[in-house]
Backbone as CSV, one residue per row, in Angstrom:
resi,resn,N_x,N_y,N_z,CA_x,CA_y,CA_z,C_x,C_y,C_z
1,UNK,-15.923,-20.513,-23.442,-14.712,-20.605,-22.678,-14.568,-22.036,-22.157
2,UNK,-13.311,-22.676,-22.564,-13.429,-23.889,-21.990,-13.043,-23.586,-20.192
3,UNK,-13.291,-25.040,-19.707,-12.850,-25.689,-18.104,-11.757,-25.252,-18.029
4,UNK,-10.268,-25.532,-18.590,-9.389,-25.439,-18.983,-8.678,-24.086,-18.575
5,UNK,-9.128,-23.208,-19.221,-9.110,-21.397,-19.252,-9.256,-20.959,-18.336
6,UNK,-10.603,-21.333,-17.585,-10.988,-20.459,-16.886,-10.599,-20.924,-15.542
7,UNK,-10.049,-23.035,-15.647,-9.207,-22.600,-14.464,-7.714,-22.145,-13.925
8,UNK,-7.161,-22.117,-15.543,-5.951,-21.097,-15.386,-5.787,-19.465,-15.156
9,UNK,-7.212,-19.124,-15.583,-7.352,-17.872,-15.209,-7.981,-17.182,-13.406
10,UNK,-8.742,-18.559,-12.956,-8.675,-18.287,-11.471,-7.819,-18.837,-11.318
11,UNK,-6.940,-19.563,-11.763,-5.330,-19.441,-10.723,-4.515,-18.605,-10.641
12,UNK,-4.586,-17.591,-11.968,-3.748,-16.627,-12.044,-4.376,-15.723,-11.051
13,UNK,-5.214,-15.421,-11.160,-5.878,-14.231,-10.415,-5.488,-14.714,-8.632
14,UNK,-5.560,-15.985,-8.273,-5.501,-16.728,-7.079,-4.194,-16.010,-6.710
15,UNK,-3.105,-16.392,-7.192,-1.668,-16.160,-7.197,-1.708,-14.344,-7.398
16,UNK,-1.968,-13.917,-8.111,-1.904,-12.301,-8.154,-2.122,-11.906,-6.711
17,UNK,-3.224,-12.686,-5.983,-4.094,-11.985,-5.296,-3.047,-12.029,-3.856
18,UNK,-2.400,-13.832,-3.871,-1.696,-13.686,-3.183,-0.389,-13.491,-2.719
19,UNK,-0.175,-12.825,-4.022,1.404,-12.126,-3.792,0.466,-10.932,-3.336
20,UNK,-0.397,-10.069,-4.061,-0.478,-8.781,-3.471,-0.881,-8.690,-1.859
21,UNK,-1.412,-9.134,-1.257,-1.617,-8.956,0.251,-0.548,-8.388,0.844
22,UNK,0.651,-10.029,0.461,1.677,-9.715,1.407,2.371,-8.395,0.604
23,UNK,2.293,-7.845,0.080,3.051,-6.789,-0.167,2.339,-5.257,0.206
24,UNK,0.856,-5.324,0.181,0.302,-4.456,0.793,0.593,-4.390,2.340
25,UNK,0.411,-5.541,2.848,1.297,-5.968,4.408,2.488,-5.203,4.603
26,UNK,3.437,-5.477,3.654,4.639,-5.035,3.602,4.441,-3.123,4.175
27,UNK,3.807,-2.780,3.242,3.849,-1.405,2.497,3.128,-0.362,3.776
28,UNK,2.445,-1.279,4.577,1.841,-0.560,5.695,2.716,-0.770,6.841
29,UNK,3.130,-1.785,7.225,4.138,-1.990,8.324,5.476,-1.000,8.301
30,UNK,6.055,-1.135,6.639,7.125,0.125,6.616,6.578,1.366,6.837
31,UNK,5.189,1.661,6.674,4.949,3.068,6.667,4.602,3.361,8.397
32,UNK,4.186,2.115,8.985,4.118,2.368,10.627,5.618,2.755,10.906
33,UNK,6.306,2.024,10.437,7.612,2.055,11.361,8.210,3.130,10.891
34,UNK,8.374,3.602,9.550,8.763,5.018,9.170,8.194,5.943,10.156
35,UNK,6.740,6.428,10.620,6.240,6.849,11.421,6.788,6.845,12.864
36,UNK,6.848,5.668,13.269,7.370,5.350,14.397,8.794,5.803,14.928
37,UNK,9.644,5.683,14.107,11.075,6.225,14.168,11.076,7.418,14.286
38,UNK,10.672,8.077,13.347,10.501,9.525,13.175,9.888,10.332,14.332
39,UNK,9.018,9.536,14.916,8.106,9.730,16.362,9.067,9.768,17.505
40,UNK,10.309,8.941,17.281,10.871,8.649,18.566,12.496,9.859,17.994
41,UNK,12.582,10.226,17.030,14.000,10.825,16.514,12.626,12.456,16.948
42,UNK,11.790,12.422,16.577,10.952,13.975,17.585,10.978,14.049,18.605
43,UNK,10.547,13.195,19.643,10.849,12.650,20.973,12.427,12.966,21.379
44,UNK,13.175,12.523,20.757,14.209,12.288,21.551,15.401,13.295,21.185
45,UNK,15.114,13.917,19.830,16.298,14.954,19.370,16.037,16.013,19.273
46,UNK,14.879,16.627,19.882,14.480,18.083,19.431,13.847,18.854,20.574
47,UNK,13.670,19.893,20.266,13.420,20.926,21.686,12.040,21.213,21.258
48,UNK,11.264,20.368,20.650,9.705,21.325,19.929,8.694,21.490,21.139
49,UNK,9.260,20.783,22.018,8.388,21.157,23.088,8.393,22.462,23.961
50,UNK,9.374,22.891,23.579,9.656,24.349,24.326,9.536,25.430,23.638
51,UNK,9.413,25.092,22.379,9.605,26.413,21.609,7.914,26.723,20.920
52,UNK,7.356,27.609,21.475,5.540,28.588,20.968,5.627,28.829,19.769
53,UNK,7.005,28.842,19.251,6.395,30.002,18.013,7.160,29.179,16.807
54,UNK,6.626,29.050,16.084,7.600,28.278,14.389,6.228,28.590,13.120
55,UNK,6.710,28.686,12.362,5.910,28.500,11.519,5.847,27.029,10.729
56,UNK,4.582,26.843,10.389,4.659,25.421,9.535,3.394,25.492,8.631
57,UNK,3.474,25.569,7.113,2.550,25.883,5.913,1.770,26.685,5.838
58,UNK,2.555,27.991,6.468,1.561,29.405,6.087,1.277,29.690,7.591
59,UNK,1.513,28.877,8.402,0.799,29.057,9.920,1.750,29.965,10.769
60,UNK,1.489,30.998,10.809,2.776,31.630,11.450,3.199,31.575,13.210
61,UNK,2.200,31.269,13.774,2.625,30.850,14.956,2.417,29.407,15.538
62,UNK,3.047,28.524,15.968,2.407,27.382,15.746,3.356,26.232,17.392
63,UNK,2.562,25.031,17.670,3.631,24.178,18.690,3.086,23.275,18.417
64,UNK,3.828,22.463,19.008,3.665,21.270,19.410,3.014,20.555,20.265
65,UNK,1.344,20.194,20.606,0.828,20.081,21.663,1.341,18.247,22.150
66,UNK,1.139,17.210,21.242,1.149,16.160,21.453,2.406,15.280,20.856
67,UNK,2.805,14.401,20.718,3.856,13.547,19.814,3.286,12.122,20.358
68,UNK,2.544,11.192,19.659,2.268,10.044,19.490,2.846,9.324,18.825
69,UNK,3.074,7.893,18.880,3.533,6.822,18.054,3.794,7.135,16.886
70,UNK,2.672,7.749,16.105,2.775,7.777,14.528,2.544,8.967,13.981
71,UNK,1.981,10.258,14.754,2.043,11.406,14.562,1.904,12.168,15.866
72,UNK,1.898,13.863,15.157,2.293,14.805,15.935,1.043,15.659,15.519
73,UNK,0.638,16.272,16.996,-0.525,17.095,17.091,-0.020,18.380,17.523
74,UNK,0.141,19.426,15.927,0.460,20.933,16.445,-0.867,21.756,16.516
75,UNK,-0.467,22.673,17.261,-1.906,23.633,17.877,-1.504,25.407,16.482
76,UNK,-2.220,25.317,16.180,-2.427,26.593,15.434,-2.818,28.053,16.547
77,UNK,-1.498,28.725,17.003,-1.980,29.328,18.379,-2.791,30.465,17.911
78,UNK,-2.599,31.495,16.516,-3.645,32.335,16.516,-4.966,32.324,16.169
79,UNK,-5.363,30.745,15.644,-6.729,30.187,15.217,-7.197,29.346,16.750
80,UNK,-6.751,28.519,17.150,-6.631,27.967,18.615,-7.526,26.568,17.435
81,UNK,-7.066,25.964,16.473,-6.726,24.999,15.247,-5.908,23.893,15.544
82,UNK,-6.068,22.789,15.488,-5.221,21.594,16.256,-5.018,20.941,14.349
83,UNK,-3.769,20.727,14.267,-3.567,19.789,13.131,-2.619,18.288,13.376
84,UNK,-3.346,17.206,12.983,-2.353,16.388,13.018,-1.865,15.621,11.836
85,UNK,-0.719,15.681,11.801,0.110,15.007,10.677,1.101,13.890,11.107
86,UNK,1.760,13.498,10.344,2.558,11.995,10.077,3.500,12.496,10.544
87,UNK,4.267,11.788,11.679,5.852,12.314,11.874,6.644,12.301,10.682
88,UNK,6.763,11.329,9.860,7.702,11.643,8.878,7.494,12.504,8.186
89,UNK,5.833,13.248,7.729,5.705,14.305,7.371,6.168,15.227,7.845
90,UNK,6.290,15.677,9.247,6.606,16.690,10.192,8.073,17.128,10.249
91,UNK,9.108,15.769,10.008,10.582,15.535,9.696,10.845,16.109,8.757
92,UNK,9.837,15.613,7.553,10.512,16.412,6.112,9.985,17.731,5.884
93,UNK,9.095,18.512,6.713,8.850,19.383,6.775,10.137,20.981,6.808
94,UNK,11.045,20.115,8.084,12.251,21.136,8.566,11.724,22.727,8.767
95,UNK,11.427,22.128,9.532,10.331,22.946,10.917,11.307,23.867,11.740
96,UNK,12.310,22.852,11.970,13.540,23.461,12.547,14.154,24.487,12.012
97,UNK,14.134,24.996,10.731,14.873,25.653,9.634,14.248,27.170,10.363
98,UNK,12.430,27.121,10.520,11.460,27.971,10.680,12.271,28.667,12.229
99,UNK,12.366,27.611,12.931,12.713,27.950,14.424,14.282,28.823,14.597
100,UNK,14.604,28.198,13.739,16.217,29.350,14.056,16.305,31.057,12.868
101,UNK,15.099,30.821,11.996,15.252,32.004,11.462,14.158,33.072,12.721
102,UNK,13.028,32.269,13.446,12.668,33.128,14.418,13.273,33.727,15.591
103,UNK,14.281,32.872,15.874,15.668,33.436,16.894,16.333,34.629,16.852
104,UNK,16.157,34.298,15.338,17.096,35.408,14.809,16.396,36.767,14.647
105,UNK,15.357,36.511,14.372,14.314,38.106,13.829,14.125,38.294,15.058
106,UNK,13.899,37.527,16.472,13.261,38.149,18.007,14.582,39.273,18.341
């Protein structure tokens, strides 16, 4: 292998390396702030704090104990089971959907 090669090939790799950072950078900051929004649209638009009973993935009774920055800590009430997941997970969940068909069956 010549001089030549191999220092076009650590430059390439140099340059690969440093485009990828900033885009891994990128890719985590959107996923905080996706989190984050979603944290504050739970916070601020929904009643999950009042309502004991919803179901969410098989869990048939279930709340809301915590809402943090970037996720939400529901309590599994007939296991006494704490799960925490991603607010935006929790958003696309439509959790809410669970809560008004239980309205309806009480």
């Amino acid at each position: 292998m010549d001089k030549e090669f191999s220092d076009a090939m650590l430059t390439g790799i140099g340059m690969l390396l440093g485009a990828g950072v900033p885009i891994v950078t990128i890719m985590f900051v959107k996923d905080f702030l996706n989190n984050l929004v979603a944290g504050m649209q739970i916070k601020l638009n929904s009643n999950y704090q009042y309502i004991n009973s919803f179901e969410y993935e098989g869990r048939k009774k279930c709340r809301v104990s915590n809402i943090h920055f970037t996720t939400v800590e529901l309590q599994d009430m007939e296991s006494d089971q704490f799960i925490t997941i991603f607010n935006k997970d929790f958003i696309r969940a439509k959790v809410w959907r669970n809560i008004e068909r239980s309205k309806i069956d009480t």
